[in-house]
LOLUMDREN-998901 format. One record per residue: residue in three letters; x negated, y, z negated of N, C-alpha, C, O in turn. Coordinates in steps of 0.02 Angstrom, whole numbers, plus 50000, padded with zeros to 5 digits. Atoms other than C-alpha are relative to their C-alpha. Layout:
<recs>
alaXYZXYZXYZXYZ;...
</recs>
This chain:
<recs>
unk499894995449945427745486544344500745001850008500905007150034;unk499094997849993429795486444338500145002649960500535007049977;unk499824996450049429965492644183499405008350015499475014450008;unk500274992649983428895506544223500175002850068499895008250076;unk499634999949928429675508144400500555005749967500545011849957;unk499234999250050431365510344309499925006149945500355010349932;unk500144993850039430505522044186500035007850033500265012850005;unk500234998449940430005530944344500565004250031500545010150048;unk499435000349944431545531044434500695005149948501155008849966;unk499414998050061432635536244263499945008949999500355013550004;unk500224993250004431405551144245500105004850047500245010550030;unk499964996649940431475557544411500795003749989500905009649974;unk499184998250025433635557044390499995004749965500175010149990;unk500024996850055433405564644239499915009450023500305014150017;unk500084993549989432475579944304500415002450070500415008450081;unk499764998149939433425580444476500965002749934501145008649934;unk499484999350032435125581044356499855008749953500155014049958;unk500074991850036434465596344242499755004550042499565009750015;unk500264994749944433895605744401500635002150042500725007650068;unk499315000549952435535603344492500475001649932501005003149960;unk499614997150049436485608344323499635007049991500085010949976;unk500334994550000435265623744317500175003750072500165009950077;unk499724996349915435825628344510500695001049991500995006349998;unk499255000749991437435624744499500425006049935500965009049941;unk499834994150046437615636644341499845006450022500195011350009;unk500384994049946436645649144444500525002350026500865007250010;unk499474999549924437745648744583500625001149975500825006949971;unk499304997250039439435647444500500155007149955500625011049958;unk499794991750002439175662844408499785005350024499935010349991;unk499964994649927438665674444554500604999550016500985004350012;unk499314999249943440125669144644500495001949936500795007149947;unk499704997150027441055671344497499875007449966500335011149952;unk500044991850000440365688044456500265004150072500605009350069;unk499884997649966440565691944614500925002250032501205007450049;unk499374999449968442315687444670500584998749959501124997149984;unk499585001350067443155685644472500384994350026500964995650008;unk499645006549988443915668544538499594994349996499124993950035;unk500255005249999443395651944481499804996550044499284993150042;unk500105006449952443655642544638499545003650055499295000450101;unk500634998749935442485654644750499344998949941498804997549968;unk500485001650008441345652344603499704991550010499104989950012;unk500045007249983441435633044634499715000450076499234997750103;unk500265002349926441305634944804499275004650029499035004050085;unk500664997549986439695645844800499484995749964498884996349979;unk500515005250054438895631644660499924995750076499404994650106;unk500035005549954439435619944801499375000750063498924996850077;unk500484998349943438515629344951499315002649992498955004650037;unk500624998350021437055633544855499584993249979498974992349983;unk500335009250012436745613844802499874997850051499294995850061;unk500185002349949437045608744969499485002950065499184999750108;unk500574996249971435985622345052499124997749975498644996550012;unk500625002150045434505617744918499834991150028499304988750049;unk500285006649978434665599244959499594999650059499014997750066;unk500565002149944434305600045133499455005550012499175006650065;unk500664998349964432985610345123499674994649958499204992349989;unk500345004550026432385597644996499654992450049499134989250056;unk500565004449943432475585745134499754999650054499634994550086;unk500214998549937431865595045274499104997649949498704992949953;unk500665003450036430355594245155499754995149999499204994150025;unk500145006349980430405577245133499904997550071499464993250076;unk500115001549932430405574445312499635001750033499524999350088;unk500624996849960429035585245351499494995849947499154991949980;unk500405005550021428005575145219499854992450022499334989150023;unk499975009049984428495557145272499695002550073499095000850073;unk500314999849961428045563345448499255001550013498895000450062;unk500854997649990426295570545398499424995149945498854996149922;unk500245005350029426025554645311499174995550003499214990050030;unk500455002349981424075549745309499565005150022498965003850027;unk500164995449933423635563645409499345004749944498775005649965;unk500344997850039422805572345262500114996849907500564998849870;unk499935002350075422595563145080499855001749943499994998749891;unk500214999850047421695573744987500485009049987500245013649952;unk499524993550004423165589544998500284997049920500335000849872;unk499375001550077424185580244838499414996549974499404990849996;unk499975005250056422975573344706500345002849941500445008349915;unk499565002350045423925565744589499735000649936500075002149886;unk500275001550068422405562744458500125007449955500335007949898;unk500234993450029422045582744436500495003049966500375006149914;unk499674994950028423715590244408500444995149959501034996049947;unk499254999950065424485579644281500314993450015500344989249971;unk499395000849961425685570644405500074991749975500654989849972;unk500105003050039425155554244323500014997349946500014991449931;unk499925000650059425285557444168501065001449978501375000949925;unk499215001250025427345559344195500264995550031500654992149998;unk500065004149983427435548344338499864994350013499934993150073;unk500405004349981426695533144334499934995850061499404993550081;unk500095006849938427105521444485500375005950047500035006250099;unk499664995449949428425537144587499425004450041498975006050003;unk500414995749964427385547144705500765006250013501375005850008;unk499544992349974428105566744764500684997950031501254998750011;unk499525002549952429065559744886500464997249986500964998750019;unk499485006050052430135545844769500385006049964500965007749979;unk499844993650045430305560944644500545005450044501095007250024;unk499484995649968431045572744784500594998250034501045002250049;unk499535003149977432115561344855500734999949947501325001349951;unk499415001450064432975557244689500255005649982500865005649975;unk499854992450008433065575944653500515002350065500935006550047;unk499464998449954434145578244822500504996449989501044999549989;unk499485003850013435195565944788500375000349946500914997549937;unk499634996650067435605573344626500425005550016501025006050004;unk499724992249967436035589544696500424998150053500915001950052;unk499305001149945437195582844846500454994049942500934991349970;unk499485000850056438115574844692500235003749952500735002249919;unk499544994450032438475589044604500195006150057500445011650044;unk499614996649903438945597144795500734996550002501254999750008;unk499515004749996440125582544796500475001849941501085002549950;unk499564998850067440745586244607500435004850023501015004550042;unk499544994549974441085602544649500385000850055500775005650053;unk499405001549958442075598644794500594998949990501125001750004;unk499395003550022443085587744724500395004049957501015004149955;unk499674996450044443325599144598500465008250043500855012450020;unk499804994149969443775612644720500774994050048501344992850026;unk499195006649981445145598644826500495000749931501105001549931;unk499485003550065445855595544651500325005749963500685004849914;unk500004992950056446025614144580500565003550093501005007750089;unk499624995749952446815619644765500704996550057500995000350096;
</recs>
């Protein structure tokens, strides 16, 4: 069960990291199309990660609160979710995925402090 936990937990990272490198490329070049300066494109990667997170965890928060309430809205067996998951449920998965994305919010900060 830990080693598949850990499998679990790696995978989740994994896809929260190439989703938040897929935004963050997004975002940086709008703002840099938009305003030909690096550091507003940084700082539009930045406010587009951190905008995305919390809706990620307004989400989460409206799930954990509607906890029980209905069980048969997410199966897990039908779509798959199983077969990449094994032991993470939605909720584990989206968590780790915000927390990816308010670390590359943070990158780009820093990187915006350090460049100005």
């Amino acid at each position: 069960m830990g080693k598949q936990m850990f499998s679990d937990l790696l995978r989740a990272v994994v896809l929260g990291i190439l989703l938040a490198l897929a935004c963050f490329a997004a975002a940086f070049l709008c703002g840099l199309a938009l305003r030909h300066n690096a550091a507003s494109g940084l700082e539009a990667a930045k406010n587009a990660l951190c905008l995305l997170a919390a809706l990620m965890l307004f989400l989460l928060s409206g799930a954990l609160l509607s906890r029980g309430k209905n069980p048969a809205a997410f199966d897990a067996e039908s779509n798959g979710w199983r077969r990449r998951f094994r032991v993470l449920g939605p909720k584990a998965v989206l968590f780790c995925m915000a927390v990816c994305f308010i670390a590359f919010a943070a990158l780009a900060d820093a990187l915006l402090r350090a460049a100005g």
